[in-house]
MDTraj code that builds the backbone (N, CA, C; nanometers):
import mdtraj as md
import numpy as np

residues = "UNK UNK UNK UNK UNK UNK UNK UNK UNK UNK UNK UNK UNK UNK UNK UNK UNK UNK UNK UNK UNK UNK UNK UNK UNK UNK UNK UNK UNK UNK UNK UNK UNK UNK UNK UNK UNK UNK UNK UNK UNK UNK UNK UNK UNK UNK UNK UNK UNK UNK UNK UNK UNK UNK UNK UNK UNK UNK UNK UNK UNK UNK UNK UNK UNK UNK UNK UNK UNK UNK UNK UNK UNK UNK UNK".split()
xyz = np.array([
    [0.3754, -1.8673, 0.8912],
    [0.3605, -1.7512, 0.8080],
    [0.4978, -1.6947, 0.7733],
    [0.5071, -1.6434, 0.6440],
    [0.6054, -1.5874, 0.6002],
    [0.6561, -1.4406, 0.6837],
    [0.7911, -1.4184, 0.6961],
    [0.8335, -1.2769, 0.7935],
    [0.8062, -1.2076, 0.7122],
    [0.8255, -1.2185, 0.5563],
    [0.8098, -1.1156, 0.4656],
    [0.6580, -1.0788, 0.4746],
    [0.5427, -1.0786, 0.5674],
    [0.4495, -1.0209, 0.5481],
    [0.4563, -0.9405, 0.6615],
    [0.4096, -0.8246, 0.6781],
    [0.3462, -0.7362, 0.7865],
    [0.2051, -0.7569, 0.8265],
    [0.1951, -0.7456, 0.9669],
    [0.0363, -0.7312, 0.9381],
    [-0.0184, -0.5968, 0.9241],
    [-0.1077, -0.5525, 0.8983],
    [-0.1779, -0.4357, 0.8629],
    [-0.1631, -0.3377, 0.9771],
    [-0.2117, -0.3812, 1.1009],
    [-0.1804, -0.2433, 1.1830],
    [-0.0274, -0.2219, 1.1927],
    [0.1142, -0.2947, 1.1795],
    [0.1832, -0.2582, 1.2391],
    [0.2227, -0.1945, 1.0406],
    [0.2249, -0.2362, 0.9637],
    [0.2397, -0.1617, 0.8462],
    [0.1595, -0.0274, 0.8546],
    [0.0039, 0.0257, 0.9088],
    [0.0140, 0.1465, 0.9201],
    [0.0727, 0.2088, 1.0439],
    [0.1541, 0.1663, 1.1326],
    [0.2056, 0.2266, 1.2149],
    [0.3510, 0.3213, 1.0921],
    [0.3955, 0.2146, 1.0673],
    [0.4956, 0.2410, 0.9618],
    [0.4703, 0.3601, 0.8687],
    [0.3821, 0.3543, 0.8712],
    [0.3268, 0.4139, 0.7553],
    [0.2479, 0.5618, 0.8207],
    [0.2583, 0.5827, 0.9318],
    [0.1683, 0.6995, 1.0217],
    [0.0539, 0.7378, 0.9215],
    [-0.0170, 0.5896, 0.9055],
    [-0.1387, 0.5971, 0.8045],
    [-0.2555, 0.5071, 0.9253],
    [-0.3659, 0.5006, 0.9051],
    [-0.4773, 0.3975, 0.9510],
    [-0.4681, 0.2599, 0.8805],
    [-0.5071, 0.1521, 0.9669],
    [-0.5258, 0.0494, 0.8977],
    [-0.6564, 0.0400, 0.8011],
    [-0.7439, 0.1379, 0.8722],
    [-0.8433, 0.1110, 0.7235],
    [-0.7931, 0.1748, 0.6097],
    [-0.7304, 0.3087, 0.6091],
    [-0.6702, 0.3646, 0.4809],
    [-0.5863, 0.2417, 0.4343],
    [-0.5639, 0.1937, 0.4715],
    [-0.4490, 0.0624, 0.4173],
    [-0.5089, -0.0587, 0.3343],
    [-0.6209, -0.0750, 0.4493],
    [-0.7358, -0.1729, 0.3542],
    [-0.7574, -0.0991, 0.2360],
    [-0.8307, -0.0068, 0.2594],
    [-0.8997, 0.0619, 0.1588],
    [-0.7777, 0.0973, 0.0188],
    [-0.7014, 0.1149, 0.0515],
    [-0.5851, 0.0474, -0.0724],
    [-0.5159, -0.0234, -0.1556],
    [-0.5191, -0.1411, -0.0417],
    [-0.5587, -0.2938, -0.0619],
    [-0.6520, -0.3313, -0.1658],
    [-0.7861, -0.3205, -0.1321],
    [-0.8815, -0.3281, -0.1912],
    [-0.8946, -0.2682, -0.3362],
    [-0.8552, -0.1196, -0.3503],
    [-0.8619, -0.0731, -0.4614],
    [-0.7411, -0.1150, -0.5551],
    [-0.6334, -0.1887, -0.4679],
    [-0.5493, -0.2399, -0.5801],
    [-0.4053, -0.1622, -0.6469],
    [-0.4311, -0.0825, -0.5360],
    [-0.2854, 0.0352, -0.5300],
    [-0.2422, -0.0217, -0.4625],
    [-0.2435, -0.1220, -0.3486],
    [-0.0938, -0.1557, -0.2465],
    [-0.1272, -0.2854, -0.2414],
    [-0.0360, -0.4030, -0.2184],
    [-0.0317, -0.5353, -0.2460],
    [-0.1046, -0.5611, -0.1207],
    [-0.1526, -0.6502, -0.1030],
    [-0.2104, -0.7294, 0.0563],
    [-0.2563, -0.8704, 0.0373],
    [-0.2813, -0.9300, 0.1458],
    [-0.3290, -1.0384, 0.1237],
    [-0.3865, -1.0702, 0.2373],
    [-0.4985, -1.1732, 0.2811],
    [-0.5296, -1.2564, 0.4071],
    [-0.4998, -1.3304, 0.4284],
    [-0.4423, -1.4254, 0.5637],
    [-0.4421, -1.5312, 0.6163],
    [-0.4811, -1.5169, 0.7554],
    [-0.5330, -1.6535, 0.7801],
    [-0.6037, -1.6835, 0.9227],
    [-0.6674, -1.5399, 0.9369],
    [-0.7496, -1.4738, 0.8930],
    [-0.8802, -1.3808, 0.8956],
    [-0.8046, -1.2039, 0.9403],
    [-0.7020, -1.2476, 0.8629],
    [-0.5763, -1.1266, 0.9359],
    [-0.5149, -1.0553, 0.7862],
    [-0.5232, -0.9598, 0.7526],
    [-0.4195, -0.8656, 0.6332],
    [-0.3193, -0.8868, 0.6531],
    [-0.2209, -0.8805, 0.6020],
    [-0.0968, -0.8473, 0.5757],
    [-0.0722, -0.8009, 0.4380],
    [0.0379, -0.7345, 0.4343],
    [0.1165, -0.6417, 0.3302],
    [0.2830, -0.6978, 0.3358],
    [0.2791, -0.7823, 0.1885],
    [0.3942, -0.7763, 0.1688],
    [0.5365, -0.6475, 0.2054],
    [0.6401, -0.7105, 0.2565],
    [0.7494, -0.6306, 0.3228],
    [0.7956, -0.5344, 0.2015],
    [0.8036, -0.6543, 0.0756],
    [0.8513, -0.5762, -0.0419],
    [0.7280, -0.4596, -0.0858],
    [0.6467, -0.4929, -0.0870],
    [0.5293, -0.3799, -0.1272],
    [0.5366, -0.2678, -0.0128],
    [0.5470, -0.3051, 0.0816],
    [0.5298, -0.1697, 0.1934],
    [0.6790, -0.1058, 0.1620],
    [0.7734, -0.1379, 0.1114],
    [0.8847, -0.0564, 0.0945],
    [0.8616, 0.0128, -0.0067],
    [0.7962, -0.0644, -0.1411],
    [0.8172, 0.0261, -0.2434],
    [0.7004, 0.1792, -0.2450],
    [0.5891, 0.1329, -0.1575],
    [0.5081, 0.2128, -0.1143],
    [0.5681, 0.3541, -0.0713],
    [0.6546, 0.3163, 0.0423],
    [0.6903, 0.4182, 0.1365],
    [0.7925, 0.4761, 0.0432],
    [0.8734, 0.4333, -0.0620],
    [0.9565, 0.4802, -0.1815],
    [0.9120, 0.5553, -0.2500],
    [0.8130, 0.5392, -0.2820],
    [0.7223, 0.6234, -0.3593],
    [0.6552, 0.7400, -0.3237],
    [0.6724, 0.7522, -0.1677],
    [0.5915, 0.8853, -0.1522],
    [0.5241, 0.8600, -0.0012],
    [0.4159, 0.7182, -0.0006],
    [0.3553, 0.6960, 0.1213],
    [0.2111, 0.6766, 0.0478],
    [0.1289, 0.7495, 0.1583],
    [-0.0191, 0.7958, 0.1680],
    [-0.0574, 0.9284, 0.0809],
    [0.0399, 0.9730, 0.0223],
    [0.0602, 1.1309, -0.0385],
    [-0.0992, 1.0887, -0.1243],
    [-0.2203, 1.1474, -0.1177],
    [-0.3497, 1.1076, -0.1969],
    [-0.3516, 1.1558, -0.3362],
    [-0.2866, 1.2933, -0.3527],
    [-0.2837, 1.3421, -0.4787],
    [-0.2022, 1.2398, -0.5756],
    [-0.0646, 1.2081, -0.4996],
    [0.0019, 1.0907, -0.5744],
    [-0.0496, 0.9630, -0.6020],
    [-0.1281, 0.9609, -0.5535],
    [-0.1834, 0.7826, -0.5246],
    [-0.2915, 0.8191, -0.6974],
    [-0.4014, 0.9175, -0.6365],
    [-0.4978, 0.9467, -0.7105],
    [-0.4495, 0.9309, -0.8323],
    [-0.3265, 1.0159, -0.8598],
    [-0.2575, 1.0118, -1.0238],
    [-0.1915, 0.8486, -1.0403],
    [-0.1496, 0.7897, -0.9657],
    [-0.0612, 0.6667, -1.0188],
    [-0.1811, 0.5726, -1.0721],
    [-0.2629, 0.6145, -0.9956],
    [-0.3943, 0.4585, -0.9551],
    [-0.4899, 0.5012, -1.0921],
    [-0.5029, 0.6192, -1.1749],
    [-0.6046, 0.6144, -1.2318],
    [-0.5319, 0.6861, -1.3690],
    [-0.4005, 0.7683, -1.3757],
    [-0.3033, 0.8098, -1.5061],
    [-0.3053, 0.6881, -1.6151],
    [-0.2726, 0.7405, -1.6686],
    [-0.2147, 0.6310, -1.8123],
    [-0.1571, 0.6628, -1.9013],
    [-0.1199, 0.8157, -1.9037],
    [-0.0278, 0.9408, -1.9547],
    [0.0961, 0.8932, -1.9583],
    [0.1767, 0.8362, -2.0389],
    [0.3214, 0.8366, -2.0712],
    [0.4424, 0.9219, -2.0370],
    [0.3242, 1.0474, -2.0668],
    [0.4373, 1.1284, -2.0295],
    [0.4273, 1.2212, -1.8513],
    [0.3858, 1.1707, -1.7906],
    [0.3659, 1.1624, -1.7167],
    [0.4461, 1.1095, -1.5900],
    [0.4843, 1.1437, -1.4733],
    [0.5703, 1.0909, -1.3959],
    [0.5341, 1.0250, -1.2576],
    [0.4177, 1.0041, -1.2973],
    [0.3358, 0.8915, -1.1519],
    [0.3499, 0.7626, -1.2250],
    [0.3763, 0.7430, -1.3407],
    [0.3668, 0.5723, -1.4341],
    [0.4739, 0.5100, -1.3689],
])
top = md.Topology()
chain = top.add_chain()
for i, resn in enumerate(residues, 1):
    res = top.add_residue(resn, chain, resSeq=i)
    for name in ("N", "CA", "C"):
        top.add_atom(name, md.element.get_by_symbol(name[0]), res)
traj = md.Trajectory(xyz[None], top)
């Protein structure tokens, strides 16, 4: 396996988030992830730009994940 992946619990440790909030992000397609051998992981580069961005902040997420406003500063 690649180092550049995290696995999910120790990315929400990182993240002083839950691993299901993490799935559940995953899933909706706001934070990169992937499976192998029946296990998540989160790209290293995605969990940085994540935590760059703000984190778990929900109001932020809510606006990036569903905006489309130009003028706007979650794009």
């Amino acid at each position: 396996m690649s180092s550049d992946l995290v696995p999910l619990a120790e990315a929400a440790r990182e993240l002083e988030t839950t691993h299901l909030r993490l799935l559940m992000l995953v899933k909706q397609g706001t934070l990169a992830g992937e499976m192998a051998d029946g296990e998540w992981f989160i790209p290293r580069r995605a969990l940085e730009r994540f935590k760059a961005a703000g984190g778990d902040r929900r109001t932020d997420l809510a606006c990036k994940s569903s905006c489309g406003k130009s003028s706007c500063s979650c794009s």
